[in-house]
C-alpha positions as CSV (number, residue, x, y, z in Angstrom):
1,X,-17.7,43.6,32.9
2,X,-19.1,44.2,29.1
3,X,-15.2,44.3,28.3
4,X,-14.6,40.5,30.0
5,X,-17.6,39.7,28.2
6,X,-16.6,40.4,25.2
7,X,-13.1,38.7,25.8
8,X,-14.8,35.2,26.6
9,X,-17.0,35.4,23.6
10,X,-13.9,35.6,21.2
11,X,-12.0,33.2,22.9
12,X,-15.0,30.9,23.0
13,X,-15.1,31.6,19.5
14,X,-11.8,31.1,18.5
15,X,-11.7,27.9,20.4
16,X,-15.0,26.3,18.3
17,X,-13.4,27.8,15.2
18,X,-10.2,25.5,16.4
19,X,-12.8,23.0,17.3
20,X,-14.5,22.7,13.8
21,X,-11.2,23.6,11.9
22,X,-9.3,20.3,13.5
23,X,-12.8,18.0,13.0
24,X,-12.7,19.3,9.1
25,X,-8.9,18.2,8.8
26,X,-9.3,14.8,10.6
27,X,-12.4,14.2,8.1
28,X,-10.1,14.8,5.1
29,X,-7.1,13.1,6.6
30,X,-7.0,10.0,4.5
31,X,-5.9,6.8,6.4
32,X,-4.2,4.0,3.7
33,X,-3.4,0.1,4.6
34,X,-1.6,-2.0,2.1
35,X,-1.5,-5.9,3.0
36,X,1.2,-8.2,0.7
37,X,2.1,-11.8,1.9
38,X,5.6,-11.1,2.4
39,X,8.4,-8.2,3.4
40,X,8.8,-6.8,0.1
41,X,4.7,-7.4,-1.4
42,X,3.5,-4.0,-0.9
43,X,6.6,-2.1,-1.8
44,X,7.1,-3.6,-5.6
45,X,2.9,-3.2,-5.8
46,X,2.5,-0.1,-4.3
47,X,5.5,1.7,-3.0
48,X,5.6,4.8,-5.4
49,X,1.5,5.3,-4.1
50,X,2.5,5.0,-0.6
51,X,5.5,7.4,-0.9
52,X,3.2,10.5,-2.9
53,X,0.4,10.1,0.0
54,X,3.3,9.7,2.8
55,X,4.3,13.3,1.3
56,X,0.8,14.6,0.9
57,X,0.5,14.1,4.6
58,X,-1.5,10.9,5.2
59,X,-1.0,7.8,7.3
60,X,0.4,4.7,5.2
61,X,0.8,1.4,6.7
62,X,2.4,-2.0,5.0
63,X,1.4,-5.2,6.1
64,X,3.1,-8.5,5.3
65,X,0.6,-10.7,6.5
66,X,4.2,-14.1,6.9
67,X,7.1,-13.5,8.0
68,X,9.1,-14.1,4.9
69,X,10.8,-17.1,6.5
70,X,11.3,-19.5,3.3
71,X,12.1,-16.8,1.0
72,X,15.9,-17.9,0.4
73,X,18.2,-20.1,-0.7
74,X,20.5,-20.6,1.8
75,X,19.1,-19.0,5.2
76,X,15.9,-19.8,6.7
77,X,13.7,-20.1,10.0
78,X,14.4,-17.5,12.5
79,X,17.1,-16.1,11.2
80,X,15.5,-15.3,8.0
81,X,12.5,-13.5,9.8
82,X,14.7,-11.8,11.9
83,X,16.8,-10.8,9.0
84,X,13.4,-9.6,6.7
85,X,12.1,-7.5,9.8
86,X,15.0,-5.5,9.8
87,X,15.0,-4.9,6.1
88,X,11.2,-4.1,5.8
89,X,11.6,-1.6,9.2
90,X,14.6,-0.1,7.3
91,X,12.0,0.4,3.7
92,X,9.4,1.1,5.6
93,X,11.8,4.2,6.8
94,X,12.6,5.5,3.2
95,X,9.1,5.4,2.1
96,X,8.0,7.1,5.0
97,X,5.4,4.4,6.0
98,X,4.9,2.0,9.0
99,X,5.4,-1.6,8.2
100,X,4.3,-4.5,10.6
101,X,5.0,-8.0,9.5
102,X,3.0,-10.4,11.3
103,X,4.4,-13.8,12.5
104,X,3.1,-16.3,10.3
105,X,4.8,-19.1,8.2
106,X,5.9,-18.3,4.9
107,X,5.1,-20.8,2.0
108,X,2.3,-22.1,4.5
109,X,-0.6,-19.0,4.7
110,X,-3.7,-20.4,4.5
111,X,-7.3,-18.6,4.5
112,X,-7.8,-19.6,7.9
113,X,-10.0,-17.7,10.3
114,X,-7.5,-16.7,13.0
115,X,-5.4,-15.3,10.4
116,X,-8.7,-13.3,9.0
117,X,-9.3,-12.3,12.7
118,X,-5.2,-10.7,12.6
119,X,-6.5,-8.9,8.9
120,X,-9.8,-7.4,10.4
121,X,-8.0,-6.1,13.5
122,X,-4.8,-4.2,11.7
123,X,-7.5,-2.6,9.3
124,X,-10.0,-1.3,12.3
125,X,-7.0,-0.4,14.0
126,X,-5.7,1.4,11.4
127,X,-8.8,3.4,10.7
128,X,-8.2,2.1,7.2
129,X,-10.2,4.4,4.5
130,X,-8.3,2.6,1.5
131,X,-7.1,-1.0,2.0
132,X,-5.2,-2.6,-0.9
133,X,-4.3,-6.3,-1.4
134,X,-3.5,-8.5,-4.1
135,X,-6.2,-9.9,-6.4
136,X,-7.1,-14.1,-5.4
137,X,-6.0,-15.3,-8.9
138,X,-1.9,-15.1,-7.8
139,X,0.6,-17.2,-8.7
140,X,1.7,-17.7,-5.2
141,X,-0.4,-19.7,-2.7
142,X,0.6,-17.4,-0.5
143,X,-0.3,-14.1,-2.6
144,X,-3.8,-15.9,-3.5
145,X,-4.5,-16.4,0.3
146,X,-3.8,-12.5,1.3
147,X,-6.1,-11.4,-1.6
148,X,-8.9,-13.9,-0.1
149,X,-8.4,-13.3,3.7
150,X,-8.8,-9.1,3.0
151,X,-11.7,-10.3,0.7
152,X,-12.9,-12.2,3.8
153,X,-12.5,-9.3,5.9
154,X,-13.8,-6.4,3.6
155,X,-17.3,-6.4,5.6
156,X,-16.5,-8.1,8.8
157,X,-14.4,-4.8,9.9
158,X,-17.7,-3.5,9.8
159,X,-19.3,-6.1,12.2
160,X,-19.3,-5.4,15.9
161,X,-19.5,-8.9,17.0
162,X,-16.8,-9.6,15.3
163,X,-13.3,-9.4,16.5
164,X,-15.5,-7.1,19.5
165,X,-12.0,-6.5,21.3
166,X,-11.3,-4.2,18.2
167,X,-13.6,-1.3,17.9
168,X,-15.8,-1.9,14.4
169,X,-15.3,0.6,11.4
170,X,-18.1,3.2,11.5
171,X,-17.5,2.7,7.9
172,X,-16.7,0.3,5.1
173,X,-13.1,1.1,3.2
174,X,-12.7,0.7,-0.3
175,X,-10.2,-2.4,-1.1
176,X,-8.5,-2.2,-4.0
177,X,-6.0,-4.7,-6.0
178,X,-2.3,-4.2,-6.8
179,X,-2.0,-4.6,-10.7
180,X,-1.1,-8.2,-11.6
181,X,-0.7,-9.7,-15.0
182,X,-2.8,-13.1,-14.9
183,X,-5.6,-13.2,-17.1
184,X,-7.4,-15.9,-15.8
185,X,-10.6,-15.7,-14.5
186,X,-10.5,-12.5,-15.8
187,X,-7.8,-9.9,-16.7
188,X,-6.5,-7.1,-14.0
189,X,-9.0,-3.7,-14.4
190,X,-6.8,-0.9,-13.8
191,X,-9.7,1.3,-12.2
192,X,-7.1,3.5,-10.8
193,X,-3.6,4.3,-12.4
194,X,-1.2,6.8,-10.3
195,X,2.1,8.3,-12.0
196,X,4.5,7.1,-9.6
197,X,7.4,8.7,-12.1
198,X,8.5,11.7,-9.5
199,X,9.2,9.5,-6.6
200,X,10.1,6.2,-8.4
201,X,13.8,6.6,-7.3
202,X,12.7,6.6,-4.5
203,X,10.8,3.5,-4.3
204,X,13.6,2.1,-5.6
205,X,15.9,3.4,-3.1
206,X,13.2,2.2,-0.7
207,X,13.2,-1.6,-2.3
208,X,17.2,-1.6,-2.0
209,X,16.8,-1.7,1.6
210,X,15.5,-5.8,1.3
211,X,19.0,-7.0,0.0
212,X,17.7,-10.9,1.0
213,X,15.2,-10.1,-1.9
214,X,16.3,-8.3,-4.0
215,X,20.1,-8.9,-4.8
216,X,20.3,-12.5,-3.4
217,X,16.8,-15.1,-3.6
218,X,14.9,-13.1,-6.7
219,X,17.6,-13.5,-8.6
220,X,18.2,-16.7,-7.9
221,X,15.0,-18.2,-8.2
222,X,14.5,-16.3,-11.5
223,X,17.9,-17.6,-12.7
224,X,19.8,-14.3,-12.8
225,X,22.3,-14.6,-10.2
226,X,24.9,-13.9,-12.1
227,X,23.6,-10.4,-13.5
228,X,23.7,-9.0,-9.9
229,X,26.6,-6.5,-9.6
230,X,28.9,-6.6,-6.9
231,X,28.7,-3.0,-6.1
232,X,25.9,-1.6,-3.9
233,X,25.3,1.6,-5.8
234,X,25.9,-0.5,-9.4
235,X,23.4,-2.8,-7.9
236,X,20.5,0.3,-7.0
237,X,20.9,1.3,-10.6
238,X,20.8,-1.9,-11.9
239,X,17.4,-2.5,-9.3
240,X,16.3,0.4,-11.2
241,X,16.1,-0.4,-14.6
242,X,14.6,-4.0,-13.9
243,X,11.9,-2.8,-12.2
244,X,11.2,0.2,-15.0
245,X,8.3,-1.7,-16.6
246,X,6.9,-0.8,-19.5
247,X,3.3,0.9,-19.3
248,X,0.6,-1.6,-21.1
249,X,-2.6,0.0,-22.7
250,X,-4.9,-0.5,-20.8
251,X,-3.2,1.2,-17.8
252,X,-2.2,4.0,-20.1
253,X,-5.9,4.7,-20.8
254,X,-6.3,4.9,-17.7
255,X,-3.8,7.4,-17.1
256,X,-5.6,9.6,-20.2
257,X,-8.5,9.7,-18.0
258,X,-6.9,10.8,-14.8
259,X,-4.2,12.8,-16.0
260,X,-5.3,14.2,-19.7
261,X,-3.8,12.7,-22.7
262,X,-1.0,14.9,-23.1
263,X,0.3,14.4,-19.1
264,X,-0.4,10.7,-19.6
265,X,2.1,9.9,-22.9
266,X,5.4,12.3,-20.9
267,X,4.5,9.7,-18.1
268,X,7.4,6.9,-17.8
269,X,6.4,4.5,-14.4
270,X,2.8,4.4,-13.3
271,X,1.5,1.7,-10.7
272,X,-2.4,0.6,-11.0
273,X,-5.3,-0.8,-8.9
274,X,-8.3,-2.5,-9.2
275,X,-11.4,-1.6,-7.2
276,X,-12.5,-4.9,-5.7
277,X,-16.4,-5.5,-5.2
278,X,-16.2,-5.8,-2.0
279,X,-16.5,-2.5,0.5
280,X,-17.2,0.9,-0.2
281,X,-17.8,2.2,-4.2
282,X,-16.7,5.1,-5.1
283,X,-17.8,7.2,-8.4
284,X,-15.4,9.2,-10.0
285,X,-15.4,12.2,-7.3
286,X,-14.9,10.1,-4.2
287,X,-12.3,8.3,-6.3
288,X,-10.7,11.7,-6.8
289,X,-11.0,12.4,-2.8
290,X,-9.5,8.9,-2.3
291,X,-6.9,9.7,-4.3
292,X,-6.0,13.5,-4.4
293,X,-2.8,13.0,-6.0
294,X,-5.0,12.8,-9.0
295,X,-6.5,16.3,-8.6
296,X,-3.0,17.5,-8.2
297,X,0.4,17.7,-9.5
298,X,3.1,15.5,-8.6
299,X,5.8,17.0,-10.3
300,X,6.6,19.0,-6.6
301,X,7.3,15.9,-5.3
């Protein structure tokens, strides 16, 4: 009897030791949510980010809160949508992130509270802890409107009679901004600078996958066309050094303060963000637990 005794008791203790082990790792597993306007927003702002915590092990979801169905020169409508879901689902694939794109007309977003009801829902379900967006100052109706509706939402996710369908957020995330470069009505604050320079193939690779953008209306809008090459892996190369920007000052201080001086001039592609005003703020420790590619290396990736 003392011998089954003594059984149950280690079992029972091996099972809270499960118990608490599995509650520890669910507190530490981060949860991130990136919203752009269109299939293609969150990769060129945030892909290399989103690929180092998708390899650390946490949950990464894209949003594009249109369907991307004016963003071309010669298809639209349906077709187009149809034709940007398939590309995002296929990026969202090599970055190792889920991508939704929700169905609202590109070129025509507007700040409207339905579309804030969509934001609030895909953040509470996602359990966000971080939720990224671009700053309200865009050049892009469209870009300005996603930055204000996750602005609108930042502490209605927190509001039970809001949205009460969705469960509420037992917390508030921190909502950050993708860096930008417009200056007015105040310059981008790079609060947060990651070196994205281990996986930036990668995001490129990633990026390929949204041909429509990338090879065909981008470059024709922006009146290079003609500089496209004709051959896919020319053209991944050629993706590659376009999108190779050069790091400014400001987010290379911000690197020194992350990474050390020394780490921070050897690093070659970074990406940036802003902590908004809204939600949670973090000092420099939870920043560190936000971001634990900060605390670590990234040259195993």
């Amino acid at each position: 009897m003392k011998k089954t005794y003594s059984h149950l008791s280690c079992a029972l203790i091996l099972v809270l030791f499960n118990f608490c082990t599995a509650i520890g790792q669910e507190k530490d597993r981060l949860r991130i949510i990136m919203f752009g306007a269109h299939p293609d927003d969150c990769d060129m702002g945030g892909g290399g980010t989103a690929i180092i915590f998708a390899k650390m092990g946490y949950a990464v979801k894209f949003v594009s809160v249109t369907n991307g169905d004016a963003g071309h020169q010669t298809m639209k409508g349906t077709a187009l949508a149809k034709r940007r879901f398939a590309e995002a689902q296929e990026a969202g694939k090599r970055f190792g992130v889920a991508y939704d794109v929700l169905n609202n007309h590109d070129g025509e977003l507007l700040p409207t509270l339905a579309v804030r009801m969509q934001v609030i829902k895909k953040i509470r379900e996602w359990d966000a802890d971080i939720v990224i967006a671009p700053r309200p100052n865009d050049y892009h109706p469209d870009h300005r409107y996603t930055g204000v509706l996750v602005q609108d939402a930042a502490y209605m996710v927190a509001v039970p009679n809001v949205a009460p369908e969705t469960p509420a957020l037992k917390k508030n995330p921190v909502f950050l901004y993708f860096q930008d470069r417009f200056q007015k009505p105040n310059p981008f604050r790079p609060d947060i600078a990651i070196d994205i320079t281990p996986v930036f193939a990668q995001k490129i690779h990633a990026m390929d996958a949204h041909e429509s953008q990338m090879y065909e209306w981008l470059p024709w809008i922006g009146h290079f066309l003609e500089q496209v090459p004709a051959n896919k892996q020319d053209r991944e190369k050629w993706l590659g050094q376009r999108r190779a920007a050069e790091i400014n000052p400001s987010v290379r201080q911000s690197l020194e303060k992350w990474y050390g001086k020394d780490k921070a001039a050897t690093i070659k592609n970074a990406e940036a963000f802003e902590i908004c005003e809204y939600g949670a703020q973090p000092n420099d420790e939870e920043k560190k637990r936000l971001f634990p590619m900060l605390v670590s290396t990234t040259a195993q990736l």
